[in-house]
C-alpha positions in Angstrom: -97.6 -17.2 -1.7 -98.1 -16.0 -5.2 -98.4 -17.8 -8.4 -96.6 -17.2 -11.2 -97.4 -17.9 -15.0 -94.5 -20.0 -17.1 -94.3 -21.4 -20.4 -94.1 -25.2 -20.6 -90.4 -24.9 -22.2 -89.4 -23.6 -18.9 -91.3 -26.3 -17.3 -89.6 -29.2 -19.3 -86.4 -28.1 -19.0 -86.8 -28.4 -14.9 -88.3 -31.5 -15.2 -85.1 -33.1 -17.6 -83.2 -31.9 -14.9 -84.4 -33.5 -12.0 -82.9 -36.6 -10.4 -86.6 -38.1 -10.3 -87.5 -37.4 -14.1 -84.1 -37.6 -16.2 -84.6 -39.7 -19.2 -88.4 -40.1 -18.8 -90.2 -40.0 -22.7 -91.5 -36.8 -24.1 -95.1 -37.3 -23.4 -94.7 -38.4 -19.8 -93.0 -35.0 -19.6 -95.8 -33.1 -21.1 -98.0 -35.0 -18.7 -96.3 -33.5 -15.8 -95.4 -30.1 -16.8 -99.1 -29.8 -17.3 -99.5 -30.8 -13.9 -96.8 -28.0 -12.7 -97.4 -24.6 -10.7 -94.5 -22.2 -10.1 -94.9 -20.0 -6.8 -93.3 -17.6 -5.0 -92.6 -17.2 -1.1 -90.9 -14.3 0.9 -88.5 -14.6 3.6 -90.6 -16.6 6.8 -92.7 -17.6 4.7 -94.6 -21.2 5.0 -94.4 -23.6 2.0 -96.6 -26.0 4.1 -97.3 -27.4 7.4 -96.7 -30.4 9.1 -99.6 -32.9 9.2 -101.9 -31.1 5.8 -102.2 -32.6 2.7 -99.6 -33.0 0.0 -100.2 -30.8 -2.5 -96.9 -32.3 -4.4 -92.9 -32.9 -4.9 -91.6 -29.3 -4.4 -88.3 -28.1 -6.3 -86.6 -25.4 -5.7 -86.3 -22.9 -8.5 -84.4 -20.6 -6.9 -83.8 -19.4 -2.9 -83.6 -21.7 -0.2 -85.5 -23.1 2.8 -85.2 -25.0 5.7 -86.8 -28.7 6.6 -88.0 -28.6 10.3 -90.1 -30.2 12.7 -91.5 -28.8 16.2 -90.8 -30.5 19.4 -93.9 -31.1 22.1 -91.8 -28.6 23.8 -92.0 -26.1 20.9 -87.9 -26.3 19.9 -87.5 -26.7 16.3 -85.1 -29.2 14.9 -83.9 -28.1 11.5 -83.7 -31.5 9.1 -82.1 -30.0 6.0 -81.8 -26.9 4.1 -82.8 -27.1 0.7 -81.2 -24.6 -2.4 -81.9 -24.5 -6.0 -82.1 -27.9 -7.9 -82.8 -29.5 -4.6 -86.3 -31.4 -3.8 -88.8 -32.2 -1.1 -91.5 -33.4 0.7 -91.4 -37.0 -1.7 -92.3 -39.8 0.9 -96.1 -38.4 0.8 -96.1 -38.4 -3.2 -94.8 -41.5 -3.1 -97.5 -43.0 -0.1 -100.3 -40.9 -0.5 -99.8 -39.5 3.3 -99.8 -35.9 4.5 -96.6 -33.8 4.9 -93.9 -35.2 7.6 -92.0 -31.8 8.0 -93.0 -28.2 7.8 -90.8 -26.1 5.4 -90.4 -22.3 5.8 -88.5 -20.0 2.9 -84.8 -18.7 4.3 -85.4 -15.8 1.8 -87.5 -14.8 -1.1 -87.8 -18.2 -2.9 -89.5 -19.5 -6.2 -90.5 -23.2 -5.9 -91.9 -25.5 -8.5 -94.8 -27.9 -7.3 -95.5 -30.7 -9.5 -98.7 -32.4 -8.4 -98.7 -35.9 -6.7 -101.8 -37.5 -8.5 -99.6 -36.6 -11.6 -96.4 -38.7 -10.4 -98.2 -41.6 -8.9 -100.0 -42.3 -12.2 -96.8 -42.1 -14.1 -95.4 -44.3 -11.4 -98.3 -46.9 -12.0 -97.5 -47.3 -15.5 -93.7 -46.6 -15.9 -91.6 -49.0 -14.5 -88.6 -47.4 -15.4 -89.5 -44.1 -13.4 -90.2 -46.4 -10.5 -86.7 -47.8 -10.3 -85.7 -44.9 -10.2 -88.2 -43.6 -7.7 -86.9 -46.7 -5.4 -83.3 -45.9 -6.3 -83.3 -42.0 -5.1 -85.4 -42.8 -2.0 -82.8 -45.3 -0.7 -80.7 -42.5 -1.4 -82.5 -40.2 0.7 -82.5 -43.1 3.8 -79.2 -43.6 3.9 -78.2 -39.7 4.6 -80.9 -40.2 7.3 -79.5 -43.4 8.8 -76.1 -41.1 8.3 -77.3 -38.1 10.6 -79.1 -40.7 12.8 -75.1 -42.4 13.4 -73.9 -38.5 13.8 -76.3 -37.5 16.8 -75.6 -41.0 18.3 -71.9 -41.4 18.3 -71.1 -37.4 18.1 -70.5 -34.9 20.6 -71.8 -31.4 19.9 -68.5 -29.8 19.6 -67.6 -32.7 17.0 -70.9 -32.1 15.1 -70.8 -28.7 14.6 -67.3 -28.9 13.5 -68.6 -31.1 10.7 -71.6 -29.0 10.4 -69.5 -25.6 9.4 -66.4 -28.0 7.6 -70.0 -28.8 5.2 -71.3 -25.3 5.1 -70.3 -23.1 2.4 -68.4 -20.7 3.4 -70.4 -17.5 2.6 -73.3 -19.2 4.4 -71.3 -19.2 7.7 -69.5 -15.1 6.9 -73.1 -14.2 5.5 -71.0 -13.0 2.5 -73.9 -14.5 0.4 -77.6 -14.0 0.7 -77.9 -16.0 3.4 -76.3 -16.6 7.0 -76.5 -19.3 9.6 -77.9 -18.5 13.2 -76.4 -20.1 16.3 -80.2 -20.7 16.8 -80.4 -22.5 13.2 -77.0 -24.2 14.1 -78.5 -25.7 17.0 -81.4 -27.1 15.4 -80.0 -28.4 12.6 -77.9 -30.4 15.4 -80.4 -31.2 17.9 -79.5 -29.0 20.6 -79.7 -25.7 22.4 -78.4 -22.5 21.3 -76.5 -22.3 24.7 -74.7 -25.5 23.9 -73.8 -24.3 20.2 -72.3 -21.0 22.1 -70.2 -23.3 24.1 -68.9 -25.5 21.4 -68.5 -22.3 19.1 -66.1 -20.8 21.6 -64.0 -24.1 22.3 -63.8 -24.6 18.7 -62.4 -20.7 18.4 -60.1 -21.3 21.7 -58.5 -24.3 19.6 -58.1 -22.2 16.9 -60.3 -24.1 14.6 -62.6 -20.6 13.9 -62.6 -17.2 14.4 -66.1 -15.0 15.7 -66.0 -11.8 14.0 -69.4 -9.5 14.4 -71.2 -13.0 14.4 -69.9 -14.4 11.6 -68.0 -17.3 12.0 -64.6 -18.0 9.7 -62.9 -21.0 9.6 -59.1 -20.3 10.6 -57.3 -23.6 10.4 -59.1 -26.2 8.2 -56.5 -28.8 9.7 -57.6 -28.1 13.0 -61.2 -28.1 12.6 -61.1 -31.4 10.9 -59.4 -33.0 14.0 -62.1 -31.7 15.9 -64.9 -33.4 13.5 -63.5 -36.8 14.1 -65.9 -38.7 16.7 -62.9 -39.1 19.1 -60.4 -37.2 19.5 
């Protein structure tokens, strides 16, 4: 990890931009911008563990990484990947706890850190940025009530066709800087790269997808959406 120097304009402007700070007063922003660190990580590298301290909300500048946690087993279940604009680690900002999810860079990746003692002040006195603190957390619990209701009610093969009908496409050709794994497939579903192989091949049988030198292309969007319904 490297730290990297920034003028505060820069720092504003990321702050206006954020879900969790639009329309907040000048001197709130000041506050917080002084409060801000910009740093870099390479590819594999560890924004932070699992279980430490929160060192504060994270937002990505530019890159992307991937939310996971670690089984007692030791498979790793991917909970989101995060891309520029996007945010994490805020239930511990918000409650004072330590981090609930580890978070590793998916290539080199600049990420903005603005520290937590810095947002739950502002939350004290602002009750404007606590509504809409409460408002973008209920936000966040519904997509996880959402993926909850997927793993429940979905089969594999139906998952992952809503998985890739999701994806960007250059994300699943590897056209961009980026390319999903079957290993990362499975984890972001729950499930064993064995099992993704399985449904990847019965999804390209139907016609759904194509497998070309491990990249996977979607062939007939129609039919790929019939196989994301829950029943079929």
């Amino acid at each position: 990890m490297q730290l990297l120097k920034i003028e505060r304009e820069e720092k504003l402007k990321t702050l206006r931009a954020n879900l969790f700070f639009q329309g907040l007063n000048e001197a709130s922003l000041n506050e917080l911008a002084a409060s801000m660190t910009l740093r870099r990580f390479e590819r594999g590298e560890v924004l932070f563990w699992e279980g430490d301290p929160c060192a504060g909300l994270h937002i990505i500048q530019r890159g992307s990484a991937k939310l996971f946690r670690v089984s007692p087993m030791g498979r790793q279940h991917i909970l989101r990947v995060i891309q520029e604009g996007d945010t994490c680690n805020e239930v511990p900002v918000f409650d004072g706890g330590v981090n609930p999810v580890n978070v590793e860079a998916l290539e080199e990746t600049t990420v903005w850190v603005v520290d937590s003692r810095a947002v739950q002040a502002l939350m004290r006195r602002d009750p404007v940025f606590m509504q809409k603190t409460i408002e973008n957390l209920s936000r966040m619990l519904r997509h996880l009530v959402n993926m909850v209701s997927e793993m429940a009610f979905y089969q594999v093969t139906h998952r992952l066709a809503r998985l890739i009908g999701e994806l960007p496409q250059e994300e699943l050709s590897g056209e961009g800087t980026t390319r999903w794994t079957q290993d990362q497939l499975a984890a972001r579903l729950g499930t064993v790269r064995e099992v993704v192989a399985r449904s990847l091949r019965e999804l390209e049988r139907s016609g759904a997808i194509c497998i070309e030198n491990r990249r996977i292309l979607i062939r007939d969007s129609e039919v790929l959406q019939q196989w994301a319904q829950p029943w079929n």
